[in-house]
C-alpha positions in Angstrom: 31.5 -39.0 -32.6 32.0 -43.1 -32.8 34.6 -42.7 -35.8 38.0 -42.5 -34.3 37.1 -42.2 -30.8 38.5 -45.9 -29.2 37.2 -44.8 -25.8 33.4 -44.9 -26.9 34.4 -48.2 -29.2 36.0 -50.3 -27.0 33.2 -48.8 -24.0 29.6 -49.6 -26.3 31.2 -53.0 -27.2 31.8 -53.8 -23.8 28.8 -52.4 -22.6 26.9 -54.2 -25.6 28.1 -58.1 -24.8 26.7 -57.2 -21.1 23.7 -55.8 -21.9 23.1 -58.7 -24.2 23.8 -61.2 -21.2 21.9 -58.9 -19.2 18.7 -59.5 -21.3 19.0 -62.6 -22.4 19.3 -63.5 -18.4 15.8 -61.5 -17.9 14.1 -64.4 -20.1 16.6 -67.3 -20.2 19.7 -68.8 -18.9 21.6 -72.5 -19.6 20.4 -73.9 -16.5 18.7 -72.7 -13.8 20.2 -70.0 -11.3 18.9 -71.6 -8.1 18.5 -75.3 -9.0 21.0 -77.4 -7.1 22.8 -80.3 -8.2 25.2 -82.2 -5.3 26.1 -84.7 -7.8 28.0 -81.4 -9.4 29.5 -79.6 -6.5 32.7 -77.4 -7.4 33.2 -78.5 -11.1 35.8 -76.5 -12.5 34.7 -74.9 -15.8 34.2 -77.1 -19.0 32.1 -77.4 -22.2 29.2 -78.0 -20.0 29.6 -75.3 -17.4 31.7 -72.7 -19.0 32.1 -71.0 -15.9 32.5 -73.9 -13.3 30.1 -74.6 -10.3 29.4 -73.9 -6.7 29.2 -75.3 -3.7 25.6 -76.1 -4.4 26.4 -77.4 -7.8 24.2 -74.9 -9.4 25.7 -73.1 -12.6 28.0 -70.4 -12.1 27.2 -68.5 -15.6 23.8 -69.0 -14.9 24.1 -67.0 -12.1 26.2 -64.2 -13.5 23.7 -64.0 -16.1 20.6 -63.2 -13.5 23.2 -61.4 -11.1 23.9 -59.2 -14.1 20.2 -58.2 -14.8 19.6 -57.7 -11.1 22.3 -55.8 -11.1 21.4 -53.7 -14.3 17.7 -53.0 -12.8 18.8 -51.9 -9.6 21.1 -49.2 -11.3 19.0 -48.6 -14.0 15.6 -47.1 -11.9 18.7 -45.8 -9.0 20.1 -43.7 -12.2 16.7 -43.0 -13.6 15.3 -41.8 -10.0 18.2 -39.5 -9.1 18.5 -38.3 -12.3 14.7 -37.3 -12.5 14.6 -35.8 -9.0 18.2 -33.8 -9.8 17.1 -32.8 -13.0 13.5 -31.1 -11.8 16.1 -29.5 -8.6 18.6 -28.3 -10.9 16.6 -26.7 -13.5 14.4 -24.3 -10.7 18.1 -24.1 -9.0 19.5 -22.8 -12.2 16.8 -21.0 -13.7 15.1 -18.7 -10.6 17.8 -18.4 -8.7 17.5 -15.9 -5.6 15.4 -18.0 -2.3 14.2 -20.5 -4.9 18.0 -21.3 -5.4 18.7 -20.9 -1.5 16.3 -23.2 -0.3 16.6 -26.3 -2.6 20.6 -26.0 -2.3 20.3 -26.4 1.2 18.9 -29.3 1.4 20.7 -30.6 -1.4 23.9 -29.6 0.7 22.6 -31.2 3.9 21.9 -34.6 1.6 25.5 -34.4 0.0 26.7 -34.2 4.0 26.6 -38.0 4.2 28.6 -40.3 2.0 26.0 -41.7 -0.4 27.0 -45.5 1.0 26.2 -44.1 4.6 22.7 -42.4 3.6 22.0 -45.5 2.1 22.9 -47.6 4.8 20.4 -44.9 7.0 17.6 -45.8 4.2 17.8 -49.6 4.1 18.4 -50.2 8.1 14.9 -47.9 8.4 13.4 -49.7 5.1 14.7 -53.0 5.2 16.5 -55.1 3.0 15.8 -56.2 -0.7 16.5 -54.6 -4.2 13.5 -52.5 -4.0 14.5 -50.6 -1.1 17.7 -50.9 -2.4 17.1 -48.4 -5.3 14.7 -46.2 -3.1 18.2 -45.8 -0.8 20.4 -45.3 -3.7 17.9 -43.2 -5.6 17.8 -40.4 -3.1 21.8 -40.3 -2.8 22.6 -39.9 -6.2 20.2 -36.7 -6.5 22.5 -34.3 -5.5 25.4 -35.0 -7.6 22.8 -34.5 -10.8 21.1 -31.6 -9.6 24.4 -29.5 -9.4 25.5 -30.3 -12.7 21.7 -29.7 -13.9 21.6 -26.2 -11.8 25.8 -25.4 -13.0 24.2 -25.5 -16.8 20.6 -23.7 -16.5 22.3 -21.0 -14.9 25.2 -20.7 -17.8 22.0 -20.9 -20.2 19.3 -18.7 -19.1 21.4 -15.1 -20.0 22.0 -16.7 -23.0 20.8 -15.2 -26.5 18.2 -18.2 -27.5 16.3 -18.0 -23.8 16.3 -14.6 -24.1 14.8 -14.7 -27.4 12.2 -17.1 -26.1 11.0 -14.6 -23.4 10.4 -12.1 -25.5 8.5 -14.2 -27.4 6.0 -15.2 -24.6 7.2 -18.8 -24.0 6.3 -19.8 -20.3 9.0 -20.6 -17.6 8.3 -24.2 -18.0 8.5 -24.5 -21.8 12.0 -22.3 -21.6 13.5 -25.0 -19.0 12.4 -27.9 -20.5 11.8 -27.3 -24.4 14.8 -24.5 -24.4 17.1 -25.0 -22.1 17.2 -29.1 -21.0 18.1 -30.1 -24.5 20.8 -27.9 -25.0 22.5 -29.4 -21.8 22.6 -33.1 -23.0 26.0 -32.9 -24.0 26.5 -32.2 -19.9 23.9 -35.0 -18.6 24.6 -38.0 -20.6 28.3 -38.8 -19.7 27.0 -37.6 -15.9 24.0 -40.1 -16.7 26.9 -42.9 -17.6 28.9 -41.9 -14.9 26.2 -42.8 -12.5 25.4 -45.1 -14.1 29.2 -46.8 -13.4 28.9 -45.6 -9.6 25.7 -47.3 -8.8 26.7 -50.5 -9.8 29.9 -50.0 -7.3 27.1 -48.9 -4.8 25.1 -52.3 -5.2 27.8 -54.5 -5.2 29.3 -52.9 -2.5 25.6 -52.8 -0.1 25.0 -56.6 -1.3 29.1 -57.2 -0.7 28.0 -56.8 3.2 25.0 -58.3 3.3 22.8 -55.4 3.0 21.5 -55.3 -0.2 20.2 -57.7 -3.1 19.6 -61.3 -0.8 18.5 -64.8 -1.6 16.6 -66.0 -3.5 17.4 -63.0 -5.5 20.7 -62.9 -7.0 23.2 -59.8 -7.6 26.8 -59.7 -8.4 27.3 -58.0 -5.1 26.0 -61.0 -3.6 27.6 -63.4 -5.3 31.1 -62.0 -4.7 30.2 -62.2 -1.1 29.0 -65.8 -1.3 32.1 -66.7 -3.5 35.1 -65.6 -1.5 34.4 -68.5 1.0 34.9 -70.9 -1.7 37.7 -69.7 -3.2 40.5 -72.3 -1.9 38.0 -75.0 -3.4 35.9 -73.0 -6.4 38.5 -70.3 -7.5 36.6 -69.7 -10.7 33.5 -69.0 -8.6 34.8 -65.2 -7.0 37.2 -65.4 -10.5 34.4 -65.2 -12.7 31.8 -63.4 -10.7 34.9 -60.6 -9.9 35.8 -60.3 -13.1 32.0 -59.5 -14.6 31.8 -56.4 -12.4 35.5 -55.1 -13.3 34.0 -55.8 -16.9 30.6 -53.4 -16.0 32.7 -51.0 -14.9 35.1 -50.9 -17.5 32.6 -50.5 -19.8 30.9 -47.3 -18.4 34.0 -45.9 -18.0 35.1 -46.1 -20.9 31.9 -44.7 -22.3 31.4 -42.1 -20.3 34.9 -41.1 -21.3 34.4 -41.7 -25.0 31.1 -39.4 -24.7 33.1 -36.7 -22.8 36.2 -36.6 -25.6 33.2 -36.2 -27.8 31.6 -33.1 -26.9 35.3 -31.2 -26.6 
């Protein structure tokens, strides 16, 4: 699959350099993200701060380094929570069918109603803010775009020859979904998984871009392209540097997700 496809290259070598910084900002950065320095204010980048400083004189990489993890975590356990919820939807979905189908849909059509930014705005103004309740908003909006590509593929599989075979044999509902059917559908859920991946990172930045997500003392990219754009007549590299990470993220994902999708064809 890697040989030959550029997509996937390019995507896991971008992805790889920011998961890297992503990490390594978990554990360790060159300075400290919130310490401020007025003797510093609004150094342009050098050797010493290779991405400049703020207003506060704190570093600028620093803080792309921890905005990155944050960022990472929050889209992480929101791709890892939709995708667990959709999953268990869209395999009974798929598989039963008839009222079982009916009900679950339903409510997975009522969720998909509201734009995912709007539910989530619904979520956090009843939950409050921080990165916590963050994911718990953006957890529950991404479900039903994986449950419908989860209930699309059970229900292609479960006339299929292998599921019948396993009936007959005496394998249990459960053990057909999940030791049958779920890995057979892989090749359908991991670009989906990158996808959303890609989408809630635009959905963090975007909450913490207005001041409803990720807030101080934590720091997020979101965030920081919203605290940056005041500065940028007197600390351009500040939104330049910060802006340019998340077109990086992004990039990345897509480029993976499209690499894993030329893959399967």
């Amino acid at each position: 699959m890697l040989k030959g496809n550029r997509y996937l290259q390019i995507g896991l070598a971008i992805t790889g350099v920011v998961t890297v910084l992503a990490v390594l900002g978990l554990f360790w950065t060159p300075y400290d993200p919130s310490a401020m320095n007025s003797a510093e204010m609004y150094m342009a980048p050098s050797l010493r701060h290779i991405f400049g400083t703020d207003n506060f004189g704190r570093d600028v990489f620093s803080r792309v380094m921890k905005g990155i993890s944050t960022t990472y975590l929050i889209s992480l356990c929101t791709v890892a929570m939709g995708a667990a919820v959709g999953v268990i939807v869209g395999a009974l979905t798929g598989y039963f069918g008839g009222i079982v189908d009916d009900i679950l849909m339903r409510v997975n059509d009522a969720v998909t109603a509201f734009p995912s930014i709007l539910l989530a705005l619904v979520f956090i103004s009843l939950l409050g803010f921080g990165k916590y309740n963050v994911i718990l908003a953006l957890g529950v909006a991404f479900v039903p775009s994986y449950a419908r590509v989860v209930r699309s593929e059970f229900a292609r599989h479960r006339e299929m020859n292998y599921v019948k075979s396993a009936r007959l044999m005496g394998a249990t509902d459960r053990r057909i979904m999940f030791v049958h059917i779920l890995p057979n559908t892989r090749a359908v859920i991991l670009p989906t998984l990158v996808i959303g991946f890609n989408n809630a990172v635009l959905a963090e930045a975007s909450l913490s871009y207005l001041g409803i997500g990720v807030r101080s003392p934590d720091v997020s990219l979101g965030y920081m392209l919203s605290e940056s754009q005041s500065y940028m007549a007197t600390a351009p590299w500040y939104v330049l540097c910060t802006g340019a990470t998340i077109v990086l993220l992004i990039l990345g994902f897509s480029l993976l997700g499209e690499g894993l999708q030329q893959g399967r064809r």
